[in-house]
C-alpha positions as MATLAB code, in Angstrom:
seq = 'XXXXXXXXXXXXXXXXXXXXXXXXXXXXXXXXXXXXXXXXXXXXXXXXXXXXXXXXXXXXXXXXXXXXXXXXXXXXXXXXXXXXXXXXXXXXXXXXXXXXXXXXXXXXXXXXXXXXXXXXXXXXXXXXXXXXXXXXXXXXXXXXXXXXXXXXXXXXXXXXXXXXXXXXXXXXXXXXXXXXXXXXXXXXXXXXXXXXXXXXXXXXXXXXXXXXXXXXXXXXXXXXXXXXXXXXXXXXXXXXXXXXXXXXXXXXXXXXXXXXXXXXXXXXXXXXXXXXXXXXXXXXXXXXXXXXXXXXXXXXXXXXXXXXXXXXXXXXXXXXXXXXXXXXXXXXXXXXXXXXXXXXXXXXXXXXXXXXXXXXXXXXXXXXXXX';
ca = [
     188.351   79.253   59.202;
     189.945   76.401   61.051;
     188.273   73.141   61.842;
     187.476   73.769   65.137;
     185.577   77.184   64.225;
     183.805   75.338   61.226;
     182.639   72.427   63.629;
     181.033   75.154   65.891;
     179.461   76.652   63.214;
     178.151   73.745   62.364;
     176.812   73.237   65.912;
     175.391   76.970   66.079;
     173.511   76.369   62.978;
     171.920   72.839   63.709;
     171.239   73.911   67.412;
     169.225   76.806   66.293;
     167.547   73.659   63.574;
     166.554   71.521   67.012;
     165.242   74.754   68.718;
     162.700   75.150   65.935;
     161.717   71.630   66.095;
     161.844   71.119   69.968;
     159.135   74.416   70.027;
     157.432   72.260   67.500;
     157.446   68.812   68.996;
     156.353   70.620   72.656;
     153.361   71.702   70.565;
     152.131   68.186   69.632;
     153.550   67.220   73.026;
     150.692   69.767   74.364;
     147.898   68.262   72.150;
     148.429   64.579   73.709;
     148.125   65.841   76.729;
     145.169   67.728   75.863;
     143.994   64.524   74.185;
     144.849   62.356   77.520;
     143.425   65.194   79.988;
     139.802   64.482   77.623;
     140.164   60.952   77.905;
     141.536   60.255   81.383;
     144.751   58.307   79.976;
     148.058   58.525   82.124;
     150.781   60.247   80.727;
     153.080   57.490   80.948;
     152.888   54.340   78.446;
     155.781   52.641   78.853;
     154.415   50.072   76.053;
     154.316   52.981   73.525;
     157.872   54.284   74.849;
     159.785   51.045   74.221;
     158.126   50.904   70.748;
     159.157   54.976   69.838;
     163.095   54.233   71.438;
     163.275   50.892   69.328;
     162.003   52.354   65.977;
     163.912   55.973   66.419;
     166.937   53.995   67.166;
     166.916   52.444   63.702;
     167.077   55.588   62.235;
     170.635   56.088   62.985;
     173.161   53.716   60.926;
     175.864   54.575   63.093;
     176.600   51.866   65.177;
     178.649   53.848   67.623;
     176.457   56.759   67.625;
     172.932   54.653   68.149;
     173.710   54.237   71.737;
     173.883   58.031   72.284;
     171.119   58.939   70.295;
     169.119   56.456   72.251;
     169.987   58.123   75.689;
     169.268   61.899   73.652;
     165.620   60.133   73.007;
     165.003   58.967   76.377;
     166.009   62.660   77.921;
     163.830   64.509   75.559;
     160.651   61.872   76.589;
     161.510   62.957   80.143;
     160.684   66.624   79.752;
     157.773   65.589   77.313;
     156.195   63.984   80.192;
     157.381   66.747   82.649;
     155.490   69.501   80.425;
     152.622   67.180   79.751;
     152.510   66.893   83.879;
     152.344   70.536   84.139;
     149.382   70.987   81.876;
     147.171   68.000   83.096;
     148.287   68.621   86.722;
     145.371   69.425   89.088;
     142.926   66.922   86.388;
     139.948   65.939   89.414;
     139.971   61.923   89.169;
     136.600   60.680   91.130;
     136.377   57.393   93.145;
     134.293   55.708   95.992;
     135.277   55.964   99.202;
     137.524   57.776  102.080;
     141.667   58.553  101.520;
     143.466   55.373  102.053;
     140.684   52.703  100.600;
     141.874   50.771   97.511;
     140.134   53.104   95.206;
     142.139   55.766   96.696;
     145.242   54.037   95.981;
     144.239   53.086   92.565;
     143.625   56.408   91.415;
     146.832   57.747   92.819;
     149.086   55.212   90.957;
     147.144   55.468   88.008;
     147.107   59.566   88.122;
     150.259   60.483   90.598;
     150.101   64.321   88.974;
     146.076   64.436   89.503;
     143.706   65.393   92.531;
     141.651   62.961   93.270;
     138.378   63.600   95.144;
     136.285   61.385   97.180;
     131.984   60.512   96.869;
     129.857   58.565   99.208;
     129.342   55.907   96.528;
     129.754   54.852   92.961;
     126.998   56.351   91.382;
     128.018   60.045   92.935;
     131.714   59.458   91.529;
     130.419   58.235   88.047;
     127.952   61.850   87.933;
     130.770   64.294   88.926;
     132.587   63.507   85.517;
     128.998   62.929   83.464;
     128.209   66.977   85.274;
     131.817   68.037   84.574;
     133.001   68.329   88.140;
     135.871   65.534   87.619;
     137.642   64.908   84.036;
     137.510   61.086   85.063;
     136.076   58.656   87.428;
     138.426   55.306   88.817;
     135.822   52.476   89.835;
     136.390   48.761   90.312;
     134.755   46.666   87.886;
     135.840   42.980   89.117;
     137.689   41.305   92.070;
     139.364   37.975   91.630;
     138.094   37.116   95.245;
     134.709   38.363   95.192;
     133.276   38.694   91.984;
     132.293   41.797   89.346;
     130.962   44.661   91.075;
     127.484   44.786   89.791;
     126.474   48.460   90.505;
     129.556   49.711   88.190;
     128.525   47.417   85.126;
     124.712   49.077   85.465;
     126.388   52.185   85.565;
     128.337   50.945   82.011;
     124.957   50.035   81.342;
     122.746   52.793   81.548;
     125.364   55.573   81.429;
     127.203   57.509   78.849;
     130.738   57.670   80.399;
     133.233   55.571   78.631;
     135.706   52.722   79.415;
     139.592   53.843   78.254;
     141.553   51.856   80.308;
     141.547   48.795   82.776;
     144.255   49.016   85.493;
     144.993   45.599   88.054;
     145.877   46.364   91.512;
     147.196   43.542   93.749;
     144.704   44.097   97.223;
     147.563   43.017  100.287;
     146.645   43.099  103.616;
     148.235   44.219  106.572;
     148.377   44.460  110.589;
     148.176   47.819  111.186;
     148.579   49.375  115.011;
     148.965   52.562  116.614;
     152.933   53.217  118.159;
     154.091   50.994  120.925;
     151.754   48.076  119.753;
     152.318   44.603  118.524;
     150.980   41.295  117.285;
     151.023   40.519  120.782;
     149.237   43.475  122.577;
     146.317   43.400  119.636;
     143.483   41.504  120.808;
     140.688   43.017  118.202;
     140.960   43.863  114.906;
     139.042   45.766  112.818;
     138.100   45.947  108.700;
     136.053   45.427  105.904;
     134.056   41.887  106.367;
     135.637   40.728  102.678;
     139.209   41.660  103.969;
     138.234   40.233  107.617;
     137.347   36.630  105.426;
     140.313   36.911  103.330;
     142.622   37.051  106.347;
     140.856   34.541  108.212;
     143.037   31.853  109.037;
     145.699   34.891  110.059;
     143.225   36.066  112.646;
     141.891   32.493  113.735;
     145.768   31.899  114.294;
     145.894   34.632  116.591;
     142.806   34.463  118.324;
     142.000   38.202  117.819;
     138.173   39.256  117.729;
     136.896   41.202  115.304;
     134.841   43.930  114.185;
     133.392   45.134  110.501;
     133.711   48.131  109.455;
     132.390   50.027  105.624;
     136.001   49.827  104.269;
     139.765   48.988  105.277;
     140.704   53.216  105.309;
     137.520   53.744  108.258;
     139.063   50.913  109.856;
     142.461   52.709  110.121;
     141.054   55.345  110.725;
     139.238   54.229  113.815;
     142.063   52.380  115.162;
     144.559   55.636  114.906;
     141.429   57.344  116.634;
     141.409   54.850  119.666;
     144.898   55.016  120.248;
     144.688   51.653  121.706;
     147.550   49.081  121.373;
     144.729   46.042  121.396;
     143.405   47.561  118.514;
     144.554   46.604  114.859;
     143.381   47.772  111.127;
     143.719   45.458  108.771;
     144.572   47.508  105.523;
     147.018   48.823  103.026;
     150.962   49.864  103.613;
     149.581   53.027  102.170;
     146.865   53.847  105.235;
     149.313   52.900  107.775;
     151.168   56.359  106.225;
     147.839   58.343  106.717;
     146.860   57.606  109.244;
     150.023   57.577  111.353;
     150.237   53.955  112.232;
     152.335   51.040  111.687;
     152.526   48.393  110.013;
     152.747   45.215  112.458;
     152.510   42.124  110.273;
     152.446   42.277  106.572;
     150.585   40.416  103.646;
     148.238   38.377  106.053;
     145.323   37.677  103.350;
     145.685   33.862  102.638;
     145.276   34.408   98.796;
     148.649   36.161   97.330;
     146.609   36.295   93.793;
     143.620   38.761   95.151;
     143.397   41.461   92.997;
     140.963   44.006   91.983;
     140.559   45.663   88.405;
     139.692   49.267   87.919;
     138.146   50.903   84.957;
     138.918   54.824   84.193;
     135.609   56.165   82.299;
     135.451   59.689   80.826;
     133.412   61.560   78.658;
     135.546   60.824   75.295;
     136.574   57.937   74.034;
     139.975   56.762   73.752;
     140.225   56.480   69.667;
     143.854   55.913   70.043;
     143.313   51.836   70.597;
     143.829   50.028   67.485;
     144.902   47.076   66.329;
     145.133   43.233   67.509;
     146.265   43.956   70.483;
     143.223   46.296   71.841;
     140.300   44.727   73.808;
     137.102   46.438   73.888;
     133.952   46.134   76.290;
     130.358   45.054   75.034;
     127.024   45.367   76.454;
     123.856   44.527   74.857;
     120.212   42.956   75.785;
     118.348   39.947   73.153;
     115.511   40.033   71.240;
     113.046   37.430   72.594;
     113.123   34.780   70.681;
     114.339   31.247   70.723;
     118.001   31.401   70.608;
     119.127   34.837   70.287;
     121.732   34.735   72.837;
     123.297   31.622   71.867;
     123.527   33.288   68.233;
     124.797   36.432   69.317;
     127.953   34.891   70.725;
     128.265   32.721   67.684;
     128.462   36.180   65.790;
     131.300   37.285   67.734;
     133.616   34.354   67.902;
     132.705   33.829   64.161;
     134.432   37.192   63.128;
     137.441   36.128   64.735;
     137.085   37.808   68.112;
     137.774   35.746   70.896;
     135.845   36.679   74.070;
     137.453   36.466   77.715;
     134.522   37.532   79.520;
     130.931   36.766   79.615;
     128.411   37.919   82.022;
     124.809   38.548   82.493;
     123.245   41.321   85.333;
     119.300   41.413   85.673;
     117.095   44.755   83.907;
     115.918   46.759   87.012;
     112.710   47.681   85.217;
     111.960   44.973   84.058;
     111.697   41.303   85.794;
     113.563   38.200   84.689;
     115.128   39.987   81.876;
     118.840   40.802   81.558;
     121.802   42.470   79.817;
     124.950   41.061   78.844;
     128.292   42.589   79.420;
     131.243   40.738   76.827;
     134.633   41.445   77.193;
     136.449   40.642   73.725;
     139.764   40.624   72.025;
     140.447   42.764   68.753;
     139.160   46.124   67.275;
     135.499   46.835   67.083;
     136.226   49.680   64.261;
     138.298   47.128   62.104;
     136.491   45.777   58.871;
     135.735   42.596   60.840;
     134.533   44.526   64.078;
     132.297   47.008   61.933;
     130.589   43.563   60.347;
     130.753   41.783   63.493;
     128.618   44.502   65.300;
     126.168   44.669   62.172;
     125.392   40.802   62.446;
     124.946   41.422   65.860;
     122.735   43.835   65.641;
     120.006   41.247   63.944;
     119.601   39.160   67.311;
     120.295   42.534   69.892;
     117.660   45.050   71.152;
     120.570   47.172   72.396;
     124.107   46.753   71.471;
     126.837   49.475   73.128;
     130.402   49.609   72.650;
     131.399   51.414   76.179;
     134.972   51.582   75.931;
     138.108   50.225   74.788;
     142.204   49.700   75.631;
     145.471   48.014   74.673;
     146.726   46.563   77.462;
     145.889   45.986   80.937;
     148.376   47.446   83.301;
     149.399   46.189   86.690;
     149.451   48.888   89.446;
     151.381   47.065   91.879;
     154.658   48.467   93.020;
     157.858   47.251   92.364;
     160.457   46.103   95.292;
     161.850   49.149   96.705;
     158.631   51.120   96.082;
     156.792   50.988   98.929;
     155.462   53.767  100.885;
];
């Protein structure tokens, strides 16, 4: 046998090695997607990617052959995430509002291989994955312009659904007309009465009136219905596509830092955040006494968590009384977060861990990206 027959020998006999384990990598490939489908976590993580390529790399002394074996990694996560698409494709992702509205877009970007499925409101959207009609629900929690969205922390609140990720997505506003208009031929615009303030100065600039309308996708939507060039939307890039318009002006809001974050909540929580790096959300109600609250978030800062939100929303049922939503930095099933919860629980009606994550992803797109 010659070299070049042994070396294909060779070959035959460790190809037939990788088809054994490829069959048996796709199989745990098919369980984290199973896993993520449950949990309503996005198939790609490109922190845990860049941690898998930097620590397989090191398995290879080889400084030559590193490089390649890099590239061979990087391939075989592509078709991971191409099988994992094919099983979780078609996974119903709930949010509030009409195609086109911010939720919308949220939801896309967060779940591009998904179907997401409008409801009237957020209570509807949050019930279709409690009764099983949606494996997860996307729902803003907190806008850096307006505030937390109260009726999604009640929801937290009284509901079982859990919190396993927390996605920003940068809210820019645009001029939207039908064909053949301009800045120029719009003399009334039309949108949400938040995005209306936020572009204010824009539209005082201009001189155009304006109307309010329920969200920024109705307000496309009515302007691609009038087919009026006085008419403008003020909305995303995104509902310009939609609806068939165009975009006229772009990022009119005066703030370039207005952003809202969504929560994905599912049925199963995401047991895969560990460590340091995780952040988890909190929610519990005092007893009545002198001082609870104040030792309460003693307790938590005093096992080493440091908290970066704190916030109180009024009991329905009962008046003057409130809950208290924390979120905090660390893990709430580490040694610390087991004792942190059990001192907690001496000053705490009700204490409820509803979710947790390890990092907070931006959705916005990069430069080139744009629809």
């Amino acid at each position: 046998m010659d070299k070049l027959e042994m070396a294909r020998e060779i070959i035959s006999t460790v190809d037939k090695e990788i088809a054994s384990l490829f069959c048996k990598r796709m199989d745990a490939v098919r369980m984290v997607a199973e896993y993520k489908k449950e949990r309503g976590l996005p198939i790609f993580d490109a922190g845990r990617e860049a941690v898998l390529l930097a620590r397989n790399a090191e398995y290879i002394a080889d400084d030559e052959l590193r490089s390649y074996y890099v590239s061979f990694q990087k391939h075989t996560m592509e078709v991971s995430k191409t099988y994992q698409r094919r099983l979780i494709e078609g996974v119903k992702i709930a949010y509030s509002g009409v195609e086109g509205a911010f939720a919308h877009i949220a939801a896309g970007r967060i779940f591009p291989d998904g179907q997401t499925v409008p409801y009237e409101d957020f209570q509807a959207a949050y019930q279709s994955v409690v009764d099983g009609e949606c494996e997860c629900a996307v729902l803003p929690i907190e806008n850096s312009y307006a505030g937390e969205v109260g009726q999604v922390m009640d929801l937290m609140f009284n509901g079982s659904l859990y919190v396993n990720g927390v996605y920003d997505l940068p809210v820019t506003h645009n001029l939207l007309g039908v064909p053949g208009s301009s800045p120029d031929t719009i003399t009334t615009v039309i949108s949400h009465p938040q995005a209306l303030k936020q572009c204010g100065e824009y539209i005082k600039a201009k001189g155009y009136e304006v109307i309010q309308a329920t969200n920024t996708a109705i307000a496309a939507q009515t302007v691609a219905e009038k087919g009026d060039i006085h008419a403008a939307a003020i909305a995303s890039a995104e509902t310009a596509e939609l609806y068939d318009l165009r975009v006229l002006d772009h990022d009119i809001n005066e703030s370039s830092v207005n952003t809202t974050r969504f929560a994905v909540f599912s049925r199963v929580p995401n047991q895969s955040a560990k460590g340091r790096d995780k952040k988890f959300l909190l929610l519990f109600t005092v007893n009545n006494v002198a001082g609870a609250l104040a030792k309460a978030i003693s307790v938590i800062g005093e096992h080493g968590f440091n908290m970066r939100a704190l916030r109180s929303r009024p009991l329905k049922e009962l008046a003057w009384q409130y809950y208290f939503y924390v979120e905090a930095e660390g893990d709430e099933n580490s040694d610390a977060g087991k004792e942190m919860l059990a001192a907690l629980s001496d000053y705490c009606d009700m204490l409820k861990v509803v979710g947790g994550y390890t990092m907070e992803v931006s959705l916005q797109k990069k430069r080139g990206e744009e629809e």
